[in-house]
N, C-alpha and C positions, 0 to 999 in steps of 0.2 A: 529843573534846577532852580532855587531861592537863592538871588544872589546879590549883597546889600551892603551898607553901611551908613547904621541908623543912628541917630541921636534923638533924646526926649527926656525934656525935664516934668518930672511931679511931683509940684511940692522943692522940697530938698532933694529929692531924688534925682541923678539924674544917671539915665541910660548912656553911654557913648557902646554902642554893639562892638569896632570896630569891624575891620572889613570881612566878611565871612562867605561863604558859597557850602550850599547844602543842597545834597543829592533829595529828591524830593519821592524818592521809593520807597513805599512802606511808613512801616512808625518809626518818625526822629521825635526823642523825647529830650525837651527842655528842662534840665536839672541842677538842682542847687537848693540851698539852705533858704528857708522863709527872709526876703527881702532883698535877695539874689538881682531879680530883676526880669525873672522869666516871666511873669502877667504883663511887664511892660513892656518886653520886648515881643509879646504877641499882641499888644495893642497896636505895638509898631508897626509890626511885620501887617495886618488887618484890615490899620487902617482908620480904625476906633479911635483914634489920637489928632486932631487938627492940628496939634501943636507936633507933628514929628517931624522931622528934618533929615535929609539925605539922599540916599540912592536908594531901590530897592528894583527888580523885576523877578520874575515868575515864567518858567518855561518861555524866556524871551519877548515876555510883554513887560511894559515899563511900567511898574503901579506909583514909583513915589521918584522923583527929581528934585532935591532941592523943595522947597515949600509947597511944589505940583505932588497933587495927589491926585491919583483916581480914587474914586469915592469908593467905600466899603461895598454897598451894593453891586458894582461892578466888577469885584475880583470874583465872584460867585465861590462864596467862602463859607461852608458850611460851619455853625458855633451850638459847643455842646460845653457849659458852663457847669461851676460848681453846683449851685442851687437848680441846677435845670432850667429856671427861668420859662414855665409855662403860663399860658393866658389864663390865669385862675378862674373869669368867668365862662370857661369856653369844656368843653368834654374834650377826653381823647381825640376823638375824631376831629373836632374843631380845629384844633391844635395843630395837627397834621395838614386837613387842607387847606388849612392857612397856609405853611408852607408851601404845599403844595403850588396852590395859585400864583404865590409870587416865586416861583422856582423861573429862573431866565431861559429855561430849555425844558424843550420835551421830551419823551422817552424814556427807559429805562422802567424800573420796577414801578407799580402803582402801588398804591396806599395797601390797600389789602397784603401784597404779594410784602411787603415792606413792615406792614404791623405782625404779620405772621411769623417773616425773620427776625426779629428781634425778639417775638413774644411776647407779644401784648394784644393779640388778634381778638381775646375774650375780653377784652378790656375799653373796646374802642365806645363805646356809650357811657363809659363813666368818667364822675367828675373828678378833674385831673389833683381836686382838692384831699380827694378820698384815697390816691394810690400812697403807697407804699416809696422810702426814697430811692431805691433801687427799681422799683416800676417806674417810677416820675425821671429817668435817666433812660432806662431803653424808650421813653416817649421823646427826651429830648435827643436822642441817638438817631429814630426813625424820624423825623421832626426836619435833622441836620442834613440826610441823607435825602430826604425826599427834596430839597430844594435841589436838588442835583449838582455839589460841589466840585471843584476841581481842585480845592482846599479842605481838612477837616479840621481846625482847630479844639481842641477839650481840654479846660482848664482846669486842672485837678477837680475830674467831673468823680472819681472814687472817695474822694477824702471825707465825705459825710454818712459812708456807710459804713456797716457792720462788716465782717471779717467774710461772709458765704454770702453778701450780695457782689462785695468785691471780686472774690476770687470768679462765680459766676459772667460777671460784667467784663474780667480781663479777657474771657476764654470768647467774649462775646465781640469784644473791640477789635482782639487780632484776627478773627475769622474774619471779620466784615473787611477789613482791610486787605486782607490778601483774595477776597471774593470780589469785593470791590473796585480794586485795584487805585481806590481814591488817596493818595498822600493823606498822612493823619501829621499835625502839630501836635504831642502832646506832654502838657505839663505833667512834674508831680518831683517831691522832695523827697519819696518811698522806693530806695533801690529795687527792694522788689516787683516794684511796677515796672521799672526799666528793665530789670532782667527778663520779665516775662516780656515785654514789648517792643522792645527797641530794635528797630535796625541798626541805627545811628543815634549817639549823644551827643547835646550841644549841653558842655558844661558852664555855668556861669557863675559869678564870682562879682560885687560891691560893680553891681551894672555893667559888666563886663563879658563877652565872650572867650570864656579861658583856652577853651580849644574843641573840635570838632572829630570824633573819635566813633569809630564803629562800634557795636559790642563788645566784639573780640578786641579789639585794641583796650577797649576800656578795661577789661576784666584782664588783661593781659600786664597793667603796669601796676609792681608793688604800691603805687602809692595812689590808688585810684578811689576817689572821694563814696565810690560804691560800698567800700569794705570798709565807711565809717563807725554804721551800725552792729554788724555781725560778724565784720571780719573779713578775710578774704573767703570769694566767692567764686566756685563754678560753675560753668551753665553750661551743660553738653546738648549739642542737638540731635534727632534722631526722630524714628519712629517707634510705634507698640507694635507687639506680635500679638498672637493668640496663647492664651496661657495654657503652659502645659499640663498633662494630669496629678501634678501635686501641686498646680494653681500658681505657677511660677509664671510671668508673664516677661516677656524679654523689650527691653528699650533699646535704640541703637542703628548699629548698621551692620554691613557683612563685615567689617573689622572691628566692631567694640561692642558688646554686649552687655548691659546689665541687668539681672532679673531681678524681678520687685514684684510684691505680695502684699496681699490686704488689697486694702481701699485704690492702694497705687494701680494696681493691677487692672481694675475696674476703667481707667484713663483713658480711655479708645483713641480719644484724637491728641494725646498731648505729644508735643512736640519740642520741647524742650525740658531737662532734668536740672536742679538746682542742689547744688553738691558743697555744703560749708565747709571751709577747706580744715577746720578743726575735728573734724568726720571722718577725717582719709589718714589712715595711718600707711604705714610704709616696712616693707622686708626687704633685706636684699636676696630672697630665695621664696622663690612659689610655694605658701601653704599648704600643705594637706592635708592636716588634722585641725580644721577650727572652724568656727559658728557660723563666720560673714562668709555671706552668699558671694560678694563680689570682692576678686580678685583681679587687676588689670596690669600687664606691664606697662612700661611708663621708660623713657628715655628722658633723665632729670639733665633740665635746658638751664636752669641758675638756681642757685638758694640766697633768697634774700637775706639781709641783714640781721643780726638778731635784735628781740625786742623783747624783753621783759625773759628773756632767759630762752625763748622760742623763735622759731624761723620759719619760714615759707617756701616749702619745694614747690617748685612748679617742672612739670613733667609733661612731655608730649605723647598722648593715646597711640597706638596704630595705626588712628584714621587720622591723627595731624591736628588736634582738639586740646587745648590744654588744659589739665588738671593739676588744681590746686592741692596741696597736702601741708598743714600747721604741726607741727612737731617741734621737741624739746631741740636745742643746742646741743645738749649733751648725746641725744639717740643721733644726730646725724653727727657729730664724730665718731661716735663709739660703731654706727655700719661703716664710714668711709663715705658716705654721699660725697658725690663731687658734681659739679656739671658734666655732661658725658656717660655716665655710670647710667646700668639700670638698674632698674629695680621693681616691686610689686605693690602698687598701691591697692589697700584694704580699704574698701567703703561701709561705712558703718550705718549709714542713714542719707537717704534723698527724699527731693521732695518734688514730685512732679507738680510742672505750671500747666495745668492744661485751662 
């Protein structure tokens, strides 16, 4: 458990966190608009700040009291930055047992077992000047973890790549973390990072902690800072089957099922689907003459407000999941949508996060 109440001024800036407690399982991701205050509220939390002020402890140990800090080295705090931040004169390897050496504890994976998890085992002789910015990130990933943290902080460590190192490096972040079982801190202003990532979101707001919210909670309230970009969003979780012989591959569980084709299909380990809620249309009668593969009922739990002449059904799965569906004002009078009613939500398009 992260549990604090920080202040820190930079500049004109200044942080007051107020008082917060965060579950420290898994990935909590620090979210908010460029100048929010998330970089400085992970210096805070770090430690990287001389000037920070307040409370702060960590699974029960005390890191910061009023002007008493325990020094950064001593929270044994694994850091995977934007730029990577490698020793330019140093190789791959270099890099690493640098870490390595000053790692406060021994055990756990070696370098090798560690450059081969991430994927960069072919890589450990070169100079870290020549890699690629998505290679120069799994070194500072391997880098983070070989000092053997009991913290993983990454400060919008995706925001300088291309669109397939990212998606690559998500599928890379959340394995390591549920294999590793090391609490990850991490940044980013890209819902879709959160949605692929997040256990937990600390949302933040003019240095402020706005409120501290699960996934599901977050994707659950009409007015949730997630659905700035694309709108409202859903993220169902589940497993992949083996596809069948007309290449239909099933996501889900033993009560929600959805088959997906193509490239989707090929997804072995994704474990989460991301469903735009402008995607799901709605009947109030099970189709059986028409194109879309998925058809799910839905027990419609509220319709939010209308907006620009549209609304937002949110609906509960079978397995207790909710999905989103964006439709006209006029189509939920003209079926009767109420809260309570069902009905069949149409999926028109997903997108697995794997």
């Amino acid at each position: 458990m992260l549990k604090g109440n920080l202040t820190l001024r930079q500049g004109t800036f200044l942080l007051e966190s107020g008082p917060f407690e965060v579950e420290t399982r898994g990935v909590t991701v620090l979210f908010g608009r460029s100048g929010s205050g998330k970089s400085t509220l992970l210096r805070a939390i770090t430690g990287l700040d001389k000037h920070t002020r307040g409370t702060l402890s960590f699974d029960g140990e005390l890191w910061q009291d009023g002007a008493r800090r325990l020094p950064t080295q001593r929270r044994d705090i694994g850091f995977v930055f934007q730029d990577a931040a490698l020793f330019p004169h140093l190789t791959v390897r270099g890099n690493l047992e640098y870490a390595l050496r000053r790692a406060p504890r021994t055990g756990g994976p070696g370098l090798e077992a560690i450059a081969e998890r991430v994927g960069i085992s072919h890589k450990l002789d070169q100079d870290v000047v020549t890699l690629s910015g998505g290679e120069k990130q799994r070194v500072a990933i391997a880098r983070a973890l070989l000092s053997r943290p009991r913290l993983l902080c990454m400060d919008e460590p995706l925001s300088a790549l291309d669109w397939r190192a990212k998606g690559e490096l998500l599928t890379l972040i959340d394995e390591l973390a549920r294999e590793t079982g090391v609490p990850v801190l991490y940044i980013t202003h890209a819902p879709i990072e959160v949605e692929r990532l997040a256990s937990r979101v600390v949302f933040m707001a003019e240095g402020r902690i706005e409120r501290i919210e699960t996934l599901r909670e977050a994707l659950a309230r009409p007015d949730s800072p997630l659905f700035d970009e694309e709108g409202p969003v859903s993220v169902l979780e589940g497993t992949m089957g083996e596809p069948d012989a007309d290449g239909l591959a099933p996501f889900g569980n033993e009560r929600v099922c959805i088959r997906l084709t193509g490239p989707c299909a090929d997804k072995r380990s994704a474990t989460r689907l991301r469903i735009l809620a402008r995607d799901v249309s709605l009947a109030i009668d099970e189709p059986q003459r028409v194109s879309i593969l998925n058809h799910l009922p839905i027990t419609i739990e509220r319709i939010d407000p209308a907006r620009d002449g549209r609304v937002t059904v949110a609906g509960r799965l079978l397995d207790g999941q909710l999905l989103l569906a964006e439709i006209t004002a006029f189509s939920q009078r003209h079926l009767g949508l109420a809260p309570g009613a069902t009905a069949w939500a149409l999926i028109k398009s997903v997108a697995l996060m794997e």
